[in-house]
Biopython code that builds the backbone (N, CA, C, O; Angstrom):
import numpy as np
from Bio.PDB.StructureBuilder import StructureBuilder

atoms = [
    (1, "UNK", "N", (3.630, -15.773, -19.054)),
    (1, "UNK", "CA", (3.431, -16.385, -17.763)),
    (1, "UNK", "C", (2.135, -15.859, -17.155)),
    (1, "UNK", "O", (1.785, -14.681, -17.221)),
    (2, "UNK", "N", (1.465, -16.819, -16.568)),
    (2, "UNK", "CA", (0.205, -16.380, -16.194)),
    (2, "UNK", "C", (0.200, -15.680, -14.923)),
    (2, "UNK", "O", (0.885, -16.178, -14.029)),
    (3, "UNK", "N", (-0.503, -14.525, -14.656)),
    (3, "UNK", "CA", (-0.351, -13.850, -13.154)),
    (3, "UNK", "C", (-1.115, -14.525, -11.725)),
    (3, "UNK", "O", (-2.311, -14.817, -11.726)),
    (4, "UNK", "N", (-0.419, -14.675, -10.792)),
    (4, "UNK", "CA", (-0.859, -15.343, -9.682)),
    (4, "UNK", "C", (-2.013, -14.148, -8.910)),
    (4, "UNK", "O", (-1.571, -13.305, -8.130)),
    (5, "UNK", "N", (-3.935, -14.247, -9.349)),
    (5, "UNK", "CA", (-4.428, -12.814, -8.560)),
    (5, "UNK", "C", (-5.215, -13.967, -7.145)),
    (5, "UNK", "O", (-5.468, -15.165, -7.018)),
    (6, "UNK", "N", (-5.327, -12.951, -6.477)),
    (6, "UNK", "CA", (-6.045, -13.054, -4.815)),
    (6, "UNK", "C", (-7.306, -12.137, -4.592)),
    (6, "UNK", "O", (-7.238, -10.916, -4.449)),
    (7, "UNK", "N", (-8.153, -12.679, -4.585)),
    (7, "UNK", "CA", (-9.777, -12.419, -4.045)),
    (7, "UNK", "C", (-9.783, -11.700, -2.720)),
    (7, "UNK", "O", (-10.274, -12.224, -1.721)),
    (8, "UNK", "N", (-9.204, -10.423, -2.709)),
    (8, "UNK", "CA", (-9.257, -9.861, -1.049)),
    (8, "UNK", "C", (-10.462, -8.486, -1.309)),
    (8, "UNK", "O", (-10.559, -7.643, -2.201)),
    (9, "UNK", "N", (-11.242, -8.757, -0.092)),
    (9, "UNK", "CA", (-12.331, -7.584, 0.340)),
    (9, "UNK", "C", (-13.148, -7.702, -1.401)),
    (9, "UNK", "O", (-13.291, -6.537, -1.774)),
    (10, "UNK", "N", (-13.565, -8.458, -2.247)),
    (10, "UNK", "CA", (-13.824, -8.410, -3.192)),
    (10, "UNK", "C", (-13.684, -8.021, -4.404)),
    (10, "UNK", "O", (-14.499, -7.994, -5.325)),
    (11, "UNK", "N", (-12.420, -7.670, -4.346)),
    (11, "UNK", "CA", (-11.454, -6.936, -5.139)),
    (11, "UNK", "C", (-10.563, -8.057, -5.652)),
    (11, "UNK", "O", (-10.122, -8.847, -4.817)),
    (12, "UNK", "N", (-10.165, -8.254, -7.291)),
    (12, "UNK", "CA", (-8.707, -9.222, -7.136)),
    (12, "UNK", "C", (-7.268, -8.261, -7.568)),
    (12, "UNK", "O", (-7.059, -7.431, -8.453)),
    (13, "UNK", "N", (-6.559, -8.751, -6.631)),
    (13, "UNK", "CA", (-5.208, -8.129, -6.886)),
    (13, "UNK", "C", (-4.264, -9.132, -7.044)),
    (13, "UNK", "O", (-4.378, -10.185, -6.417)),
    (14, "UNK", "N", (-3.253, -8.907, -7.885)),
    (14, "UNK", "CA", (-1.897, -9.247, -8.300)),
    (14, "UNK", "C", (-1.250, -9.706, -7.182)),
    (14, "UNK", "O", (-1.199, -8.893, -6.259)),
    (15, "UNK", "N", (-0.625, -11.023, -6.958)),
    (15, "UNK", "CA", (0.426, -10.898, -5.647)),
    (15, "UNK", "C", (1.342, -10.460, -5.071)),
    (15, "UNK", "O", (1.733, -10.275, -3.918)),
    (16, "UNK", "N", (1.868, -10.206, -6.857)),
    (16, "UNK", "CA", (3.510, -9.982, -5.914)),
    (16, "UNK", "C", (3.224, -8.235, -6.093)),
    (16, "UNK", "O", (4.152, -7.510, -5.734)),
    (17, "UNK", "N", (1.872, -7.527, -6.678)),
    (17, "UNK", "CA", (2.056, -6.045, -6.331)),
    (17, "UNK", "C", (1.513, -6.036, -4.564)),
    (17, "UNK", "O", (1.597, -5.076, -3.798)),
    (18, "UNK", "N", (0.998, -7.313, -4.278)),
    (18, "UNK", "CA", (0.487, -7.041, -3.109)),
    (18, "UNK", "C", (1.721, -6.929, -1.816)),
    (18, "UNK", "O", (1.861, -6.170, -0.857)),
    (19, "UNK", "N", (2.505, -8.110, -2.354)),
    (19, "UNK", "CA", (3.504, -8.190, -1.407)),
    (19, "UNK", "C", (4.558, -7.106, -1.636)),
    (19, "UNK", "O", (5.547, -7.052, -0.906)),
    (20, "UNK", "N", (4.431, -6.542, -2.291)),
    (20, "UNK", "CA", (5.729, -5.586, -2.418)),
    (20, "UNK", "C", (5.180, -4.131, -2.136)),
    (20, "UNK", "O", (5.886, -3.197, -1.757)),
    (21, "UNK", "N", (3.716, -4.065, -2.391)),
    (21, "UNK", "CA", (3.419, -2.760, -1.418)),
    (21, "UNK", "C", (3.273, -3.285, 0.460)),
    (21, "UNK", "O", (3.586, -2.462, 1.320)),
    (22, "UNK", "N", (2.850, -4.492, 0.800)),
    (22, "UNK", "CA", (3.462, -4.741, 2.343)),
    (22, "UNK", "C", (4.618, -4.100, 2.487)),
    (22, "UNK", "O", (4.649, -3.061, 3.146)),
    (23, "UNK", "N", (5.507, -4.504, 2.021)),
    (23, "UNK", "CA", (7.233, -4.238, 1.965)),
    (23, "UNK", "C", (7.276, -3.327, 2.100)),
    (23, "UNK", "O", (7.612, -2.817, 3.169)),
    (24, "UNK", "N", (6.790, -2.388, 0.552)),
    (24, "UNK", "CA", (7.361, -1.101, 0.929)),
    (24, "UNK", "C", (6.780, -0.112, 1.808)),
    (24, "UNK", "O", (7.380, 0.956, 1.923)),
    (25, "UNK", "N", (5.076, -0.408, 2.819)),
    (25, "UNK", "CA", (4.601, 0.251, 3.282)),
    (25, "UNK", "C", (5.068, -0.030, 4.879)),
    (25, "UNK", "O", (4.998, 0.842, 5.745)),
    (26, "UNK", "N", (5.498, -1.237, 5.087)),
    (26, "UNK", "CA", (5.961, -1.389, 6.444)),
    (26, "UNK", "C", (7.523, -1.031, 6.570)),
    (26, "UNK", "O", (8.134, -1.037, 7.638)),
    (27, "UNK", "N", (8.117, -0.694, 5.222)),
    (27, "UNK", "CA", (9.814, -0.412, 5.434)),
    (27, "UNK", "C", (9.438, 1.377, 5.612)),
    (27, "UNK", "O", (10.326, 1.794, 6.356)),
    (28, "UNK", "N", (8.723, 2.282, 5.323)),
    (28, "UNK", "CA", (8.579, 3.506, 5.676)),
    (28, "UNK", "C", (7.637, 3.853, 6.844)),
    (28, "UNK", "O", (7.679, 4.915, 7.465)),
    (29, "UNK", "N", (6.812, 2.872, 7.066)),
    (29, "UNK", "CA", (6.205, 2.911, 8.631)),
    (29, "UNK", "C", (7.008, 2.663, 9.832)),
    (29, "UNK", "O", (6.699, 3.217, 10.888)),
    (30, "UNK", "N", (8.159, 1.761, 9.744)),
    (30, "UNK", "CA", (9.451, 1.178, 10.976)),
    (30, "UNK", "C", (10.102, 2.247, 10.513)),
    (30, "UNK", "O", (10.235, 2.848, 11.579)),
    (31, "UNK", "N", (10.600, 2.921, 9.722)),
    (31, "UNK", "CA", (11.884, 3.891, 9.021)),
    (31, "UNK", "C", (11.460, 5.459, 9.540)),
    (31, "UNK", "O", (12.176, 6.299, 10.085)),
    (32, "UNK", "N", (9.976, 5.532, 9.150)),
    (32, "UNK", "CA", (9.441, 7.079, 10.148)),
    (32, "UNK", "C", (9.661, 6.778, 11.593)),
    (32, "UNK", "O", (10.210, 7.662, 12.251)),
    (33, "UNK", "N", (9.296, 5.594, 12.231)),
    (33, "UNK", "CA", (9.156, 5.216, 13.456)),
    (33, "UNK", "C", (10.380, 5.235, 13.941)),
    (33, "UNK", "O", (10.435, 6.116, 14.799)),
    (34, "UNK", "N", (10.988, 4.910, 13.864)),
    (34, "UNK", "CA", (12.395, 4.948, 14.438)),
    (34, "UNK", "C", (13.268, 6.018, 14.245)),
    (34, "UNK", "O", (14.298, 6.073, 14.917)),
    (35, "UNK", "N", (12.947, 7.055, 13.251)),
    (35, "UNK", "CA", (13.496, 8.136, 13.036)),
    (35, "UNK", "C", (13.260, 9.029, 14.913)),
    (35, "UNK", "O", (14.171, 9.533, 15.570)),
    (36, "UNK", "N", (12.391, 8.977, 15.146)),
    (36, "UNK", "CA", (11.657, 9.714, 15.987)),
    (36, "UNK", "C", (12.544, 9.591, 17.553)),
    (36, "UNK", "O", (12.902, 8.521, 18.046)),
    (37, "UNK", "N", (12.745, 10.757, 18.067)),
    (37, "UNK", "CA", (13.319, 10.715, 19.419)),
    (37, "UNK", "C", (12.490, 9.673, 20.088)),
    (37, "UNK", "O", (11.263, 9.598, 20.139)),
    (38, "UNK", "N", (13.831, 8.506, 20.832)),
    (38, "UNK", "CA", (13.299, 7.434, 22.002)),
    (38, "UNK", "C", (12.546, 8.222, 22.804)),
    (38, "UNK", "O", (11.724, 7.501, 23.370)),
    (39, "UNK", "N", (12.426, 9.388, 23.135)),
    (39, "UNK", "CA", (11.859, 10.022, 24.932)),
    (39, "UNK", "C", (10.702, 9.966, 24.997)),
    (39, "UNK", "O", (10.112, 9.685, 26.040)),
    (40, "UNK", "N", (9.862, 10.344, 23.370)),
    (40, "UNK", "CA", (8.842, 11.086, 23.271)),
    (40, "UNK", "C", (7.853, 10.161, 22.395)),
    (40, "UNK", "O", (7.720, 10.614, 21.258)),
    (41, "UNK", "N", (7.206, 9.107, 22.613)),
    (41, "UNK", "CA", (6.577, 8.085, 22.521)),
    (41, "UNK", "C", (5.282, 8.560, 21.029)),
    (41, "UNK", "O", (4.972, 8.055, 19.950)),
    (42, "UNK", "N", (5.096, 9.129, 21.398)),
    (42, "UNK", "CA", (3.753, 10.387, 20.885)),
    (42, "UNK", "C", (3.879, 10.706, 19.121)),
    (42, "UNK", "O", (3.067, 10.653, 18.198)),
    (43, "UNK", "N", (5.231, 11.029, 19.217)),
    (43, "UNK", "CA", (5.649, 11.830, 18.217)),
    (43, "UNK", "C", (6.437, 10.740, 17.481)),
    (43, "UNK", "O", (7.067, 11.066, 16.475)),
    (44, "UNK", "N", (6.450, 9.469, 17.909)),
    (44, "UNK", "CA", (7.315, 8.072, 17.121)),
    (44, "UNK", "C", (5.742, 7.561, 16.400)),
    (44, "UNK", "O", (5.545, 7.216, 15.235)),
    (45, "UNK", "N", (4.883, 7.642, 17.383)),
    (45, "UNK", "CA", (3.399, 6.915, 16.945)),
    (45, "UNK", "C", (2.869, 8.033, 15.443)),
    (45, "UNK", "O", (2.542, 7.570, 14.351)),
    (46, "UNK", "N", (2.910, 9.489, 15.777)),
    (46, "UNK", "CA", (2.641, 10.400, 14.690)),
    (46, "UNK", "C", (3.043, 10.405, 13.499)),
    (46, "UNK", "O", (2.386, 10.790, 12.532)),
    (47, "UNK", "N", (4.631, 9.794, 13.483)),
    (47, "UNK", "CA", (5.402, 9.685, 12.464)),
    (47, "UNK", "C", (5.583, 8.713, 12.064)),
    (47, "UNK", "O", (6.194, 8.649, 10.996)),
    (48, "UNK", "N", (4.939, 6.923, 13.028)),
    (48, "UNK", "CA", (4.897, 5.742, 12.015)),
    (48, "UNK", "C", (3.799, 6.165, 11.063)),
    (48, "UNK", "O", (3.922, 5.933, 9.860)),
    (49, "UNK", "N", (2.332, 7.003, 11.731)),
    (49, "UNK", "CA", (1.533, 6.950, 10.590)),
    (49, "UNK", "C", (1.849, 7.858, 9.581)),
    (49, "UNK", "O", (1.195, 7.799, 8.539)),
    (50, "UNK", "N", (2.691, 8.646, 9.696)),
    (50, "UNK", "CA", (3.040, 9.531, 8.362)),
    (50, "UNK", "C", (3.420, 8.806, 7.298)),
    (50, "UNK", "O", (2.928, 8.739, 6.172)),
    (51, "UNK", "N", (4.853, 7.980, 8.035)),
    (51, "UNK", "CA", (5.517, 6.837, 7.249)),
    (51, "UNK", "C", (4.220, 6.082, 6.132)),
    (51, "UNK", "O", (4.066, 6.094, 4.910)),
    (52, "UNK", "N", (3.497, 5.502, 7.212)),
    (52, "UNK", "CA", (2.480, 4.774, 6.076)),
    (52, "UNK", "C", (1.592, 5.240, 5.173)),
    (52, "UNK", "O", (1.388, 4.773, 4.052)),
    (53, "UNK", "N", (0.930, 6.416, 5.815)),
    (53, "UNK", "CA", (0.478, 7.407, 4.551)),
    (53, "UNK", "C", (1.550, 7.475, 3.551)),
    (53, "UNK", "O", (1.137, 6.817, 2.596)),
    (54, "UNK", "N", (2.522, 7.861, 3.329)),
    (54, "UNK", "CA", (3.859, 8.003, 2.347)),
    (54, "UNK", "C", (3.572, 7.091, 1.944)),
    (54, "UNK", "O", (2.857, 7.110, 0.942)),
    (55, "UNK", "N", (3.981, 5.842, 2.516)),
    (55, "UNK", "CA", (3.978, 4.707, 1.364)),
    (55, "UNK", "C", (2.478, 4.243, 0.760)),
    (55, "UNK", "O", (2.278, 3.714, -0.334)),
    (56, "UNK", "N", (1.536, 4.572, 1.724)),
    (56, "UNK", "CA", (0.361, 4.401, 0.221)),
    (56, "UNK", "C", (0.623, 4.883, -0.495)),
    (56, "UNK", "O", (1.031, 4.282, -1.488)),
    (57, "UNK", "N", (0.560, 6.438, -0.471)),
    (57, "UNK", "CA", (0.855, 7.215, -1.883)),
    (57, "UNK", "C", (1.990, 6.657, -2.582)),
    (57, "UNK", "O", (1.559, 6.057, -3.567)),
    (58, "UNK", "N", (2.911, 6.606, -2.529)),
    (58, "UNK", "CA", (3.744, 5.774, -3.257)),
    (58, "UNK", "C", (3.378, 4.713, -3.925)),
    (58, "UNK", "O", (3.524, 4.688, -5.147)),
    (59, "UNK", "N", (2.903, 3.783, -3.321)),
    (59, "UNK", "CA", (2.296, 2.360, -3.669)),
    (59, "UNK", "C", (0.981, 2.547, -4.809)),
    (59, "UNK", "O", (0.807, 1.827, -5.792)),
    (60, "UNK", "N", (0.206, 3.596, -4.432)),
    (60, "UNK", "CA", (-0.273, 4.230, -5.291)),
    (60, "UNK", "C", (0.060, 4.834, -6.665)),
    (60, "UNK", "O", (-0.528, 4.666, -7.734)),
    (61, "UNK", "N", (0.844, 5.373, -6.461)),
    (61, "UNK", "CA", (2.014, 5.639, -7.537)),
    (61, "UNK", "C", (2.036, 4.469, -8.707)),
    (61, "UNK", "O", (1.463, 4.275, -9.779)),
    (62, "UNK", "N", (3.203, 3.680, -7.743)),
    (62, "UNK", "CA", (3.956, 2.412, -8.294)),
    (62, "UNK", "C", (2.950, 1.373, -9.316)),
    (62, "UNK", "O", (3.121, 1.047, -10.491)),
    (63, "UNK", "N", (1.977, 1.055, -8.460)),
    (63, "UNK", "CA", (0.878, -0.114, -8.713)),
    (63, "UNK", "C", (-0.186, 0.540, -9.379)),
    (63, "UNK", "O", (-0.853, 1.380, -8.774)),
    (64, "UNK", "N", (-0.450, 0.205, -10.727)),
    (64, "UNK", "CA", (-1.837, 0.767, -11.172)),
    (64, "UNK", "C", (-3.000, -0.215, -11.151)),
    (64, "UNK", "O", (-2.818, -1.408, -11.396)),
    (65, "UNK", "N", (-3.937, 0.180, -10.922)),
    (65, "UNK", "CA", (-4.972, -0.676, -11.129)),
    (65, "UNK", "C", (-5.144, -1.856, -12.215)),
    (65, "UNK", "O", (-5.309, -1.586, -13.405)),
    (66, "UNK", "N", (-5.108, -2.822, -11.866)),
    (66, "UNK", "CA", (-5.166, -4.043, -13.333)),
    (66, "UNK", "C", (-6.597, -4.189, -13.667)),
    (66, "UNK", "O", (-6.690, -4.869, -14.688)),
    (67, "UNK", "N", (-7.875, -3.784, -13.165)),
    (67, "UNK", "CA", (-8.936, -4.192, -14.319)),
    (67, "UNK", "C", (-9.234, -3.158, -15.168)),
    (67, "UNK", "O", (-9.124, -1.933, -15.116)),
    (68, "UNK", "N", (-9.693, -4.063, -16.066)),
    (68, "UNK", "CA", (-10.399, -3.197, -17.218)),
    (68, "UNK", "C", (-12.281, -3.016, -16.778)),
    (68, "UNK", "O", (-12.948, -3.864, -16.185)),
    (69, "UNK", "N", (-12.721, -1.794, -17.241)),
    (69, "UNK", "CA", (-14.421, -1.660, -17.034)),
    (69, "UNK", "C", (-14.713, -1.648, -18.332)),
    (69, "UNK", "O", (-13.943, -1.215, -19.189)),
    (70, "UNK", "N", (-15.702, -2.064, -18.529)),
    (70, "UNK", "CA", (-16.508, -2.592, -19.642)),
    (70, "UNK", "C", (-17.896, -1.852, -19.653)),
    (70, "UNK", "O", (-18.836, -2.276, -18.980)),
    (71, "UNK", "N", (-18.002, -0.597, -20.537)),
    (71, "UNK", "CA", (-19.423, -0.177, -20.171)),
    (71, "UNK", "C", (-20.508, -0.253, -21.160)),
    (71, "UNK", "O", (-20.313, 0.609, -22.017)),
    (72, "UNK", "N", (-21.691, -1.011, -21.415)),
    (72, "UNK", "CA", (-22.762, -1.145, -22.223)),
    (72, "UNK", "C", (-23.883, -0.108, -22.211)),
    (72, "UNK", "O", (-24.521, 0.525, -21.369)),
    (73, "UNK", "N", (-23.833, -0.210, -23.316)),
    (73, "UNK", "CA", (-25.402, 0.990, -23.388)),
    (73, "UNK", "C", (-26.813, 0.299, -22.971)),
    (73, "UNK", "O", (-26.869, -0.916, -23.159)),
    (74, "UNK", "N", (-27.637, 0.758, -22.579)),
    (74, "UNK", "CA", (-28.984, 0.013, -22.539)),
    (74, "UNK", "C", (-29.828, 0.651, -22.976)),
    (74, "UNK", "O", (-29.753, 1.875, -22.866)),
    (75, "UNK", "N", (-30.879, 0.073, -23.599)),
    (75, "UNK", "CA", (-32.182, 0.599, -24.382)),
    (75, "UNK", "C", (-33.099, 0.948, -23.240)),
    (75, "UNK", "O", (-34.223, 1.396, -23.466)),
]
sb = StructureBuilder()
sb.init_structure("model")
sb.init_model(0)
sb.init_chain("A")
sb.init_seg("    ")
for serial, (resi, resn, name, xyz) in enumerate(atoms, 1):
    if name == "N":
        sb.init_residue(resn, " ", resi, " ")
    sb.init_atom(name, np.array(xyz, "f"), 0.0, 1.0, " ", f" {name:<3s}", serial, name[0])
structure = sb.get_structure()
C-alpha cells in the first residue's frame, strides 16, 4: 500500500505518523494540565508545557525519520 506523505515546512512526513504524534502530544499536554491544582494557574501552564516536551520526546522515540540521504563524491 502506498504511503499517504504531506509537504509541511519543507520537509515530507507520513500522515498518519503525523496525526498520531498530534494525539499523542496533545493527550499529555491536557493530561499534565489538568493534573495541576485548579488554584494555581502558573503551575497548570508549567506543567502543560512539560506534558508536551514529554510527548515530543516520545514521539521522537516512536516515529523515525523516513528519508534516506544519498551522499556523492565530487571531483
Amino acid at each position: 500500500m502506498k504511503k499517504a506523505l504531506l509537504l509541511i515546512w519543507g520537509d515530507v512526513v507520513e500522515t498518519r505518523a503525523l496525526v498520531f504524534s498530534i494525539a499523542i502530544i496533545t493527550a499529555f499536554t491536557m493530561g499534565a494540565h489538568l493534573l495541576a491544582p485548579r488554584d494555581n494557574e502558573t503551575l497548570g501552564l508549567f506543567m502543560g508545557i512539560g506534558g508536551a516536551v514529554i510527548g515530543f520526546i516520545l514521539c521522537a522515540f516512536i516515529f523515525s525519520p523516513q528519508r534516506t540521504i544519498h551522499e556523492q563524491e565530487r571531483d
